[in-house]
C-alpha positions as CSV (number, residue, x, y, z in Angstrom):
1,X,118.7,96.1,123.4
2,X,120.6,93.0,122.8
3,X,117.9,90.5,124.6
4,X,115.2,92.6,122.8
5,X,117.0,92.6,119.4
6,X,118.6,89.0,119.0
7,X,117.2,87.3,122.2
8,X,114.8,83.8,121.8
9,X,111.7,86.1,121.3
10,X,113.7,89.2,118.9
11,X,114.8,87.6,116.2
12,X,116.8,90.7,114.4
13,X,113.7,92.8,113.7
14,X,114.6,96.4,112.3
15,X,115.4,99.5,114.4
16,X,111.5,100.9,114.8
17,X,110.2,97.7,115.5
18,X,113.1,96.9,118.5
19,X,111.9,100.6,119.7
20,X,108.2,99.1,119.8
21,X,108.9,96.5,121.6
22,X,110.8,98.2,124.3
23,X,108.7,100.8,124.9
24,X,106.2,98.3,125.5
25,X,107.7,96.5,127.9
26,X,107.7,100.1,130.2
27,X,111.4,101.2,129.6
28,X,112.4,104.7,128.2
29,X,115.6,106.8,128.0
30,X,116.5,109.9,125.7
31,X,118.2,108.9,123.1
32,X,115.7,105.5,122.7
33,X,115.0,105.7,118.9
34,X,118.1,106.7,117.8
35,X,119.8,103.9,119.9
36,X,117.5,101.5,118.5
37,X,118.2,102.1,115.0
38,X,121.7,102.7,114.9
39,X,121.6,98.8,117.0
40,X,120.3,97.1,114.6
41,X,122.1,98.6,111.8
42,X,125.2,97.3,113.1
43,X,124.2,94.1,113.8
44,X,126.4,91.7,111.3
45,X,122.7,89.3,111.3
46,X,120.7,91.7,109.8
47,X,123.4,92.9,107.3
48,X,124.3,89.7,106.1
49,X,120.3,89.1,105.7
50,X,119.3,92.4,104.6
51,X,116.5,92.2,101.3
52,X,117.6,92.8,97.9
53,X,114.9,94.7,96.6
54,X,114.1,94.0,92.7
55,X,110.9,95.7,92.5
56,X,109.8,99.0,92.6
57,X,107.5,100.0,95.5
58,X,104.1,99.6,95.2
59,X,101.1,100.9,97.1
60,X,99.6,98.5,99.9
61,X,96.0,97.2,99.2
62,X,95.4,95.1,102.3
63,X,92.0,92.8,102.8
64,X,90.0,94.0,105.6
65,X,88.4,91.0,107.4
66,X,85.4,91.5,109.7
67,X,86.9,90.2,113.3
68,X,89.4,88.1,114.1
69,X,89.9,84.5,112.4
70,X,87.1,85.5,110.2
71,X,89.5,84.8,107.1
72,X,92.8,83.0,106.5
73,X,95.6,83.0,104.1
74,X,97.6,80.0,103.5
75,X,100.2,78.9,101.1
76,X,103.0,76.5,101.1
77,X,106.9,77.9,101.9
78,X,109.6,75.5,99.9
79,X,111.2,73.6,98.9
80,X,114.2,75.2,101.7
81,X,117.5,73.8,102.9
82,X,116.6,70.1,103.8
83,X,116.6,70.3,107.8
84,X,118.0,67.6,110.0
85,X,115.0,66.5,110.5
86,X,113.9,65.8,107.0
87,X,111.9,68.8,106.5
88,X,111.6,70.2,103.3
89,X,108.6,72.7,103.0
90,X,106.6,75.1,105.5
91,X,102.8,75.4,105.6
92,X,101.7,78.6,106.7
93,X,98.5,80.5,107.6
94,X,97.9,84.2,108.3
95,X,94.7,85.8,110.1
96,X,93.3,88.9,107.8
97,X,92.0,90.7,111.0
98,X,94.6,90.4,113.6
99,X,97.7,89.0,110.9
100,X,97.8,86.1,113.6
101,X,100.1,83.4,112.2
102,X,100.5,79.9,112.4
103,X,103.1,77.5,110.5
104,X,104.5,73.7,110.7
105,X,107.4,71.9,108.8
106,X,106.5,69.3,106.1
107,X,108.0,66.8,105.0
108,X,106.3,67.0,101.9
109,X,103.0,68.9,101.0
110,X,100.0,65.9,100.5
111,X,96.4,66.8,100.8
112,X,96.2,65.1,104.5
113,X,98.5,67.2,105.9
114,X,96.7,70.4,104.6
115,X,93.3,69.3,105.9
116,X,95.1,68.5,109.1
117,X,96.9,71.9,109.5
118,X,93.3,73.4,108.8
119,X,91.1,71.2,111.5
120,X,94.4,70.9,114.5
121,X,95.9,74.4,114.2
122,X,93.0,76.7,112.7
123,X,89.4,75.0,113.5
124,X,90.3,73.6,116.4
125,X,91.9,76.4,118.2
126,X,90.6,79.7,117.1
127,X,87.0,78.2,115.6
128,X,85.9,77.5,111.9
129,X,86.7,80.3,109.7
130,X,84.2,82.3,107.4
131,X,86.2,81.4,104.2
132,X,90.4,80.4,103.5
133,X,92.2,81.6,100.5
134,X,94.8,79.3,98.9
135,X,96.3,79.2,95.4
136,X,95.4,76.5,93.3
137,X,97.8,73.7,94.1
138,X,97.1,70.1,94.2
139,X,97.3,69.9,98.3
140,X,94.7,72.7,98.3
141,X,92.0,71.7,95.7
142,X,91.2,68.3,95.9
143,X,88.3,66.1,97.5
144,X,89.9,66.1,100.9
145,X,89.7,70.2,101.8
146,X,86.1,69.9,99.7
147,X,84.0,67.5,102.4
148,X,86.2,69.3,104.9
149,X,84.5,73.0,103.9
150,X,81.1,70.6,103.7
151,X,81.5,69.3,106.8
152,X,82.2,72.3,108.9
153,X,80.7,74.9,106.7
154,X,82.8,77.8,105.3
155,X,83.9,78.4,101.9
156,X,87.2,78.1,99.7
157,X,88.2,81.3,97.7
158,X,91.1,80.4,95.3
159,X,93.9,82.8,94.1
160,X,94.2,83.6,90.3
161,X,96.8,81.3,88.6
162,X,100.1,82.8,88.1
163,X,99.2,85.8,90.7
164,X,100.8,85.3,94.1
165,X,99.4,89.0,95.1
166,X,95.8,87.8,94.8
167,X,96.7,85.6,98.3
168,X,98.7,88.7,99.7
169,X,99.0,88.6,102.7
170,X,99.9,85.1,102.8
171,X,103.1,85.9,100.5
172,X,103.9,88.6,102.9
173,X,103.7,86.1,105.6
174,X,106.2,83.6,104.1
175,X,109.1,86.7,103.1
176,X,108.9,87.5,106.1
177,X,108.7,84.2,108.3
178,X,112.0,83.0,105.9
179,X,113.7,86.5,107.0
180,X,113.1,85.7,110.6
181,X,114.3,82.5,110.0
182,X,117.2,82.9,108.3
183,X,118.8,84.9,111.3
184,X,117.9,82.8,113.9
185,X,119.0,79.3,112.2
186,X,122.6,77.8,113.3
187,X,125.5,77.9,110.7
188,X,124.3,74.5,109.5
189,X,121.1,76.3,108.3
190,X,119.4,72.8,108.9
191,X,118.0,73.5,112.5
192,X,115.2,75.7,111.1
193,X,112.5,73.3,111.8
194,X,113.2,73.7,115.6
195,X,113.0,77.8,115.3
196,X,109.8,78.3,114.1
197,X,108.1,78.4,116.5
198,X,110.8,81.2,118.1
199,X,110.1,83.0,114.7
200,X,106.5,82.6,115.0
201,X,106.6,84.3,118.6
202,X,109.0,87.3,117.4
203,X,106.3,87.8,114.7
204,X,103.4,87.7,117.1
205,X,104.8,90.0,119.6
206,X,105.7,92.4,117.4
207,X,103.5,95.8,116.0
208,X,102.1,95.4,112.3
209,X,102.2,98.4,110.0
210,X,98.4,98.3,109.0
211,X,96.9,97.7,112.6
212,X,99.5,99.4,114.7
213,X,99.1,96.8,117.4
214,X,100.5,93.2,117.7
215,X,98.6,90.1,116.4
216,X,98.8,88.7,120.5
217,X,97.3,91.7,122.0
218,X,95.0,91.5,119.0
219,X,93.7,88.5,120.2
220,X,94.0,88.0,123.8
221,X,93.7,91.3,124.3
222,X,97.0,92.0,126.6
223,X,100.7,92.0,125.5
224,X,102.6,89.1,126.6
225,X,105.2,88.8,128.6
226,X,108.7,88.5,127.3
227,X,111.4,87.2,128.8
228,X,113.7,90.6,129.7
229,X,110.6,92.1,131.6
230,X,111.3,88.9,133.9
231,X,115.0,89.5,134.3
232,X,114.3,93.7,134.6
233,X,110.8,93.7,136.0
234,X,108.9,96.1,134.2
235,X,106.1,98.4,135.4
236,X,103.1,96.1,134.9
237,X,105.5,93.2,136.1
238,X,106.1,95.1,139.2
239,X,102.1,96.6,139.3
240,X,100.7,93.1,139.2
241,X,102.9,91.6,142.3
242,X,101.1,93.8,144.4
243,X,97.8,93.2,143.0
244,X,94.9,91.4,145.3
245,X,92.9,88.7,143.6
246,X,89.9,91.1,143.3
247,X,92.2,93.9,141.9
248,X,93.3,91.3,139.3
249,X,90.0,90.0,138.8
250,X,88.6,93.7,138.1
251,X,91.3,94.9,135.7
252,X,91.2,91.6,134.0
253,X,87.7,92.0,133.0
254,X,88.7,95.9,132.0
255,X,91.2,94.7,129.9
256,X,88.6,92.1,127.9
257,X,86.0,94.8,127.6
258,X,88.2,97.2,125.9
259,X,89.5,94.5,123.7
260,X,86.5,94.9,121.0
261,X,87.1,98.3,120.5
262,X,91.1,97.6,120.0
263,X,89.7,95.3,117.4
264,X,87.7,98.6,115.6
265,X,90.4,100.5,115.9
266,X,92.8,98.0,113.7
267,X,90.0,97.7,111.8
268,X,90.0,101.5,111.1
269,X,93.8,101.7,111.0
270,X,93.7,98.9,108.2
271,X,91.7,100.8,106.2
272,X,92.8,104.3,106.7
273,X,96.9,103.4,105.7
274,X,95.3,102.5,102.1
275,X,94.5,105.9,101.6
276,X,97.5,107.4,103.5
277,X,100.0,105.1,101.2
278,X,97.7,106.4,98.3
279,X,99.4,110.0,99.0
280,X,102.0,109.4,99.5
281,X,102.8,107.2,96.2
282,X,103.2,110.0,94.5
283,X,106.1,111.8,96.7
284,X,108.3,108.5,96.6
285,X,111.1,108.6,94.2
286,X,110.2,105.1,92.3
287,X,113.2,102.6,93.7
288,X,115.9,101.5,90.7
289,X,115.4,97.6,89.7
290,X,118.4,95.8,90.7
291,X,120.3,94.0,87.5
292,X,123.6,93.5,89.0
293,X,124.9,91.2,91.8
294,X,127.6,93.6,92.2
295,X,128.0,96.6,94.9
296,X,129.9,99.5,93.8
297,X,132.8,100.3,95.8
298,X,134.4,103.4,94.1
299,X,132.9,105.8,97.0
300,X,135.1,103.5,99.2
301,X,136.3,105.4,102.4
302,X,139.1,104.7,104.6
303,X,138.1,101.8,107.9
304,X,134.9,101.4,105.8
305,X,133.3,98.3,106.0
306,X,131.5,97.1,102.4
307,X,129.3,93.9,101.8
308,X,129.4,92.2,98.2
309,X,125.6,91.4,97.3
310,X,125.3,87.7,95.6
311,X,121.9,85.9,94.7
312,X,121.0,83.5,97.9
313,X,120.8,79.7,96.4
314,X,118.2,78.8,99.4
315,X,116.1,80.1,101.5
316,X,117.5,80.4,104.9
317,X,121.0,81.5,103.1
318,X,122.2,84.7,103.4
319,X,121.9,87.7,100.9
320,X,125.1,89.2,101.2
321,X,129.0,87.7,100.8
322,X,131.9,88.0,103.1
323,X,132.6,91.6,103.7
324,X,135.5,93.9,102.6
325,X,137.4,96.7,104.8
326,X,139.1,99.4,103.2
327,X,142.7,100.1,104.8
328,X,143.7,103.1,102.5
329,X,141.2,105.1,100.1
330,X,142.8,107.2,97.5
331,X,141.1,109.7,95.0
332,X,139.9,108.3,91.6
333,X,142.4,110.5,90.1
334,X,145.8,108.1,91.1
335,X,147.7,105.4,90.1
């Protein structure tokens, strides 16, 4: 649970999602789930970075693309906690079908290095897109990113002014690439330029809520192999040792076949949680708006551990103060 949950490819996901991964990987005992959660609520990581939640919940309304890098979302992260390395912002971009992600550190945001994100990491590796969606910065509307939708053909859709949710998916993207970062970084908090790309992995690796599959198997059509399924081999680790080259070849081919109707079934999934998060709206007790930066600490208990809650100042900072134990709780009643 440890490699799984903090290791180079975990980076402090939540108790269902450590379960996910796993299972996946072939290993099972009892008490799995339980173990899982109650793991990752004591890590001190994910305490120290757990949200603060100001806003009342609010029903997902995901954007169903056709197939996979038929759309992308991308939006700028920043300005963080200037890295080592100069590094000031993150540009990020999120496939709509398979929620495939792809991000690099910036110096500073200029139109050239948006149209070069866009033709090295987008057109160039996964082929050119049907349409991106950006907000309406300078970087992202300009001359530049116009002959560069001429010249390969696909269309620029642009988010409403002062509505981040119009490019959803893309916010969603950046909370949680920051999240992953921010437990992952060193105490400096000025290596994160060097762990995105171990934040990137966690995120592709692991299952997203509205396809209930991972962006990698999404689109290469297998899971991939982590690095405690070579240190414990795992049942497919173990299967594909004793595999011929024809066996291989044959299961292989299986494994691409079925990959379009994995792709339907996301599809499907994507649009069927709309209506299941529709029901149950209305059976969630609506979530208090946070005004204080203050945890209460009158239900103390004794050898209970508390966390003070304080507004982070950057990015990859934490949410949450140095802790306090209780060594003696009396009633309310004494003095």
């Amino acid at each position: 649970m440890e490699e799984a949950h903090s290791g180079v490819c975990g980076a402090h996901q939540s108790g269902p999602k450590l379960h996910f991964r796993i299972k996946r990987m072939g290993y099972y005992w009892p008490t799995m789930v339980k173990d899982c959660i109650d793991y990752a609520k004591r890590c001190q990581a994910c305490q120290f970075h757990a949200n603060l939640i100001h806003q009342p919940p609010e029903p997902l309304h995901p954007t169903v693309a056709s197939w996979p890098f038929d759309a992308w979302g991308l939006d700028v992260v920043g300005p963080m906690t200037k890295s080592s390395g100069g590094h000031l912002y993150i540009l990020a971009a999120t496939d709509y079908f398979s929620k495939w992600a792809e991000a690099v550190p910036l110096k500073e945001v200029k139109k050239e290095n948006v149209a070069d994100f866009i033709c090295t990491n987008i057109i160039y590796r996964y082929g050119v897109p049907r349409y991106i969606i950006t907000d309406n910065r300078k970087p992202f509307c300009n001359s530049l990113i116009d002959k560069l939708c001429q010249k390969f053909d696909f269309k620029q859709r642009n988010s409403s002014m002062y509505y981040a949710a119009a490019n959803g998916l893309a916010e969603a993207f950046n909370k949680t690439l920051c999240s992953l970062l921010k437990k992952v970084v060193a105490k400096s908090k000025r290596d994160w330029h060097e762990r995105i790309g171990e934040a990137l992995w966690a995120y592709r690796t692991t299952v997203r809520t509205p396809t209930q599959s991972t962006p990698y198997a999404l689109v290469y059509g297998v899971e991939a192999v982590l690095p405690l399924e070579q240190q414990i081999p795992s049942l497919r680790i173990a299967i594909q040792e004793g595999l011929t080259e024809e066996e291989n070849a044959r299961i292989r081919l299986e494994e691409l076949e079925a990959l379009d109707e994995k792709r339907l079934e996301a599809q499907q999934r994507q649009g069927s949680s709309v209506i299941k998060l529709d029901c149950l709206r209305h059976s969630i007790r609506r979530r208090p708006i946070i005004t204080t930066h203050r945890t209460e600490i009158n239900s103390c208990q004794n050898g209970m551990v508390r966390m003070l809650s304080k507004k982070p100042t950057q990015m990859v900072h934490t949410n949450w103060s140095l802790k306090m134990a209780c060594e003696l709780a009396r009633s309310m009643g004494s003095f």
